[in-house]
VMD Tcl script that draws the C-alpha trace (Angstrom):
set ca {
  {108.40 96.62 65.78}
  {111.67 97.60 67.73}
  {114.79 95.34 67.29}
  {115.22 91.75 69.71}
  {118.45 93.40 70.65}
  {116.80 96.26 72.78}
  {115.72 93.36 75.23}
  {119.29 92.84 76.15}
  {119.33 95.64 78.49}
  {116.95 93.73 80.22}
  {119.85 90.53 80.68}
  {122.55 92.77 80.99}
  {121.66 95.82 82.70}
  {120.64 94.02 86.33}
  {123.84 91.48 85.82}
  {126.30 94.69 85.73}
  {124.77 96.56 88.66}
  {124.64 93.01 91.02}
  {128.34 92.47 89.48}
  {129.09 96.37 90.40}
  {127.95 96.24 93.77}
  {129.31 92.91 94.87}
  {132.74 93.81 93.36}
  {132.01 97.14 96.06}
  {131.55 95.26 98.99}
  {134.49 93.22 98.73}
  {136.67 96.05 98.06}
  {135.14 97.88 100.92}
  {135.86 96.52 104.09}
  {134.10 99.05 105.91}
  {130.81 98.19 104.96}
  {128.07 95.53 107.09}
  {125.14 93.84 106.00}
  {123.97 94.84 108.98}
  {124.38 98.76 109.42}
  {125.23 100.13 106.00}
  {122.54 100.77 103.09}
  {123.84 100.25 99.49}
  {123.85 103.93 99.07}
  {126.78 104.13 101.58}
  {129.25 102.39 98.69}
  {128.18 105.18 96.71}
  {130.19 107.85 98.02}
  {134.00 106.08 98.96}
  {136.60 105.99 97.13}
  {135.40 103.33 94.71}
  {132.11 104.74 95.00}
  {131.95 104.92 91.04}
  {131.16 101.06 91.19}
  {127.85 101.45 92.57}
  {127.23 104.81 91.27}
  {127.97 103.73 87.15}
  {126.47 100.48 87.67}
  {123.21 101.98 88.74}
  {123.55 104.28 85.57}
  {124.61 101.58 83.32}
  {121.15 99.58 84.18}
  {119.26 102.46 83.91}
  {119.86 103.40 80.46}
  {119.59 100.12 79.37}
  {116.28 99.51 81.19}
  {114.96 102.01 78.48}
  {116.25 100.06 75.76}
  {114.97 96.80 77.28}
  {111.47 98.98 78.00}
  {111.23 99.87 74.13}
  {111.52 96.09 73.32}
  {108.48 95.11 75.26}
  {106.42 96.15 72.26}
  {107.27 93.23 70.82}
  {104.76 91.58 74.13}
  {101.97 94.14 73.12}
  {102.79 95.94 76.52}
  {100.91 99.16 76.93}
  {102.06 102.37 76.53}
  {101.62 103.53 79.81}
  {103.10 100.72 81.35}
  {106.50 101.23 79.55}
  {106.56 105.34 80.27}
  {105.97 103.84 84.41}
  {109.45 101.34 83.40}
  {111.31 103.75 82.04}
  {110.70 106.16 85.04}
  {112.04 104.19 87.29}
  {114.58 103.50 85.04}
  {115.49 106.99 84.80}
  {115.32 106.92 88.65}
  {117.60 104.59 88.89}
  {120.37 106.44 86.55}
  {119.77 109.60 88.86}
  {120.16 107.32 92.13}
  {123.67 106.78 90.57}
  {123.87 110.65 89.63}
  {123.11 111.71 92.57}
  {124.76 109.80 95.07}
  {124.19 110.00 98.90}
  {125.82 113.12 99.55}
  {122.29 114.74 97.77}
  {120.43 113.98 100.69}
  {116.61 113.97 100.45}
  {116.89 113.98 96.02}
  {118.91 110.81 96.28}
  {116.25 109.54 98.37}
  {113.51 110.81 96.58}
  {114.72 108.87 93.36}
  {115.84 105.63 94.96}
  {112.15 105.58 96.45}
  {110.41 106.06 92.77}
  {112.62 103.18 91.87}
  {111.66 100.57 94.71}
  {107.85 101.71 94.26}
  {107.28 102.26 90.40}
  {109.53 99.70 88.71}
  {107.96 97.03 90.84}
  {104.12 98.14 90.56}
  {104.97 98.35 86.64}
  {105.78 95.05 86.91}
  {102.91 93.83 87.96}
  {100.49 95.45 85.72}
  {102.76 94.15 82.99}
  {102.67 90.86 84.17}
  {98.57 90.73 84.19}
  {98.72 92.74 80.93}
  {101.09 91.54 78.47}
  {101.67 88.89 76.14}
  {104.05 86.50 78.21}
  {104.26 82.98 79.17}
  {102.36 81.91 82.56}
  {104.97 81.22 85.11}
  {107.06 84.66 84.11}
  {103.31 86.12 84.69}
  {103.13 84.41 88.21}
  {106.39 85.44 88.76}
  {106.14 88.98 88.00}
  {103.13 89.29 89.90}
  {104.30 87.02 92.98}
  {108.00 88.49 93.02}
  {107.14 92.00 92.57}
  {104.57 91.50 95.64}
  {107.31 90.29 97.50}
  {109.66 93.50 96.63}
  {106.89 96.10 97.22}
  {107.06 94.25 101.03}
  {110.34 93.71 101.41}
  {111.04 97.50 100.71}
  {107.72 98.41 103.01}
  {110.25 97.06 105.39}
  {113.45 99.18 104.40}
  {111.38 102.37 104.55}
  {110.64 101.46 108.39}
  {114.36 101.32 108.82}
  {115.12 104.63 107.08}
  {112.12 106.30 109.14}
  {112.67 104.18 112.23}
  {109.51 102.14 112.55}
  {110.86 98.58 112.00}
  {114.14 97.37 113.24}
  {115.62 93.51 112.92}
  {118.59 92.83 114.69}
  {121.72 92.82 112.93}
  {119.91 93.85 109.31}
  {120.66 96.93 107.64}
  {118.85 98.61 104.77}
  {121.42 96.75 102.26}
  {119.44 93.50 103.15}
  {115.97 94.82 101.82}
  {117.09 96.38 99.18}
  {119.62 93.69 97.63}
  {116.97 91.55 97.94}
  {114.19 93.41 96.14}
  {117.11 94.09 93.44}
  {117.69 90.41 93.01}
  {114.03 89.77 92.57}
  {113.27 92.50 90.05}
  {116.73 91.25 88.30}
  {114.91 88.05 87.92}
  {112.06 89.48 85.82}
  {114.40 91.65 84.38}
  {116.71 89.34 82.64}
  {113.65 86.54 82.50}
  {111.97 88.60 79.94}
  {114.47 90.23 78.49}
  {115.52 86.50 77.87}
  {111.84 85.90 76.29}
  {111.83 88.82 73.82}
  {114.95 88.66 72.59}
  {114.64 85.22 71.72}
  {110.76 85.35 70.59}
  {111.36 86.47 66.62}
  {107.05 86.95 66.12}
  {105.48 88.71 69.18}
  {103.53 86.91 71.53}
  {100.09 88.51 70.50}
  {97.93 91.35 71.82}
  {97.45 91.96 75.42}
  {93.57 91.16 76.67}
}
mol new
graphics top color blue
foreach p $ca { graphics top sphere $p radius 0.5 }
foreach p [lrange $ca 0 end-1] q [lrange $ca 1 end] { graphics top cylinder $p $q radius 0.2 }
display resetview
């Protein structure tokens, strides 16, 4: 059984990359809600704020992946979280400036960590309303990010909304599961039972 401690990454990993990227934005007066995508605080002058925040959670999504043992979460469910996870750390690597392979990772990100969710959420060993939620919230991130690949290929527009929008908001939603069960592990000492 891994240690409770690995399901810290879960808590802290999203609260350092939202802290990273907010601390960005106010020190970058440049950037607009409405034309800019997060990427774009990647590569400024204080571009390492988004960049090593998106690293930071990365890594520790692996540790917080290994602790979902302790739920009875499937193998392959964990190798789809820490995936993305990896994506994510290369999204950070591999800033904007990388063109297509930035993309290409932030993408795998958005799409996997999400769907991984969800299977984990009708899957593993949880309580009921984080299962709802993970299944409900993830839903709602898969669409919201439907949305911000219409505005990177040009087939959705919304007046005065930029790709930042969609994605801060399917960040804040998968931060939600993130630190909710990383909450529930590390403070479960047992294990909440096999999956069905």
């Amino acid at each position: 059984m891994p240690p409770r401690s690995l399901a810290l990454g879960g808590v802290i990993g999203p609260v350092i990359t939202i802290l990273f990227i907010l601390i960005d934005v106010a020190v970058s007066p440049w950037f607009s809600w409405s034309r800019n995508a997060l990427s774009d605080l990647g590569v400024h002058p204080y571009g390492y704020l988004f960049n090593s925040g998106l690293i930071i959670e990365g890594v520790l999504n692996i540790a917080f992946v290994i602790s979902l043992k302790r739920i009875r979460t499937a193998g392959y469910v964990q190798a789809l979280m820490i995936v993305s996870g990896l994506a994510l750390a290369l999204v950070g690597v591999f800033n904007e400036h990388f063109g297509y392979l930035h993309l290409i990772f932030a993408l795998i990100y958005f799409v996997l960590f999400p769907i991984s969710i969800i299977i984990a959420s009708v899957r593993a060993s949880l309580p009921a309303w984080i299962r709802v939620y993970g299944i409900a919230g993830s839903a709602a991130a898969l669409a919201v990010i439907v949305i911000g690949i219409g505005f990177v290929f040009h087939f959705v527009t919304i007046k005065n909304v930029g790709l930042a929008v969609p994605e801060f908001i399917e960040a804040v939603l998968l931060a939600a599961w993130s630190i909710s069960a990383g909450s529930i592990v590390y403070l479960k000492r047992g294990s909440y039972g096999s999956e069905r």
